[in-house]
Legacy VTK file of the C-alpha trace (Angstrom):
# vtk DataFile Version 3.0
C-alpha trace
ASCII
DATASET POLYDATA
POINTS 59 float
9.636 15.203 -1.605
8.324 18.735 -1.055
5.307 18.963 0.402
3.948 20.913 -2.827
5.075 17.312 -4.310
3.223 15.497 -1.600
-0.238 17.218 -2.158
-0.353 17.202 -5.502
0.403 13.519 -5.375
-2.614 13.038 -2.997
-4.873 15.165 -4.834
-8.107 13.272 -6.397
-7.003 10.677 -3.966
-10.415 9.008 -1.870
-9.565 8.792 1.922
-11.638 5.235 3.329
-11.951 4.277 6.781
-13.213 1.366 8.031
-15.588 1.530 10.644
-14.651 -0.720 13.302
-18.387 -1.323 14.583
-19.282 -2.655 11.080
-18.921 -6.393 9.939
-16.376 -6.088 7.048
-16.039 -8.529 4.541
-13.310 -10.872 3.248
-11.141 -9.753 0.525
-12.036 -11.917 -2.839
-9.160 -14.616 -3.247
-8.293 -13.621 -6.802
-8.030 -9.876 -5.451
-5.481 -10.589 -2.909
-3.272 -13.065 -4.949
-3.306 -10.448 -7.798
-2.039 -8.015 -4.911
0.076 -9.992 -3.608
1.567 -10.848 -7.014
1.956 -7.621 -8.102
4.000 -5.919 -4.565
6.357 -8.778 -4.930
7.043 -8.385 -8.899
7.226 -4.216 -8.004
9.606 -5.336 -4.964
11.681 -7.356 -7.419
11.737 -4.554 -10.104
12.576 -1.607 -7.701
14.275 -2.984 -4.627
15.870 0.147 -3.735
12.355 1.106 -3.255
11.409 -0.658 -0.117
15.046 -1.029 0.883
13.895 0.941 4.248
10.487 -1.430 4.696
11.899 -4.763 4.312
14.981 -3.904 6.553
12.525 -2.678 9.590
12.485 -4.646 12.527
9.982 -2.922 14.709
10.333 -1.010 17.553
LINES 1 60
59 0 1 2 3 4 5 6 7 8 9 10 11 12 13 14 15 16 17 18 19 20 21 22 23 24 25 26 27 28 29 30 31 32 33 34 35 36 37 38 39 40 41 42 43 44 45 46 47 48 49 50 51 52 53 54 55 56 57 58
């Protein structure tokens, strides 16, 4: 990826931090399971795709 490609694949994006002296709250249940749902079906579907993450062992 270029890094023409890279911006304009970022652009309209929202950046979020959390701040870490606030009390943050817990995800909603049905939120998470949805997301959770949904990586593994994309991991599934496109393998090759996060070939790289799920063969990373740490450092």
């Amino acid at each position: 990826m270029s890094s023409t490609e890279a911006i304009a694949s970022i652009k309209g994006r929202k950046y979020l931090e959390l701040d870490p002296n606030a009390e943050a709250k817990d995800m909603d249940p049905v939120v998470y399971d949805k997301a959770i749902e949904e990586y593994l079906a994309d991991v599934q579907a496109n393998p090759e795709g996060y070939k790289e993450m799920l063969e990373y062992k740490g450092e």
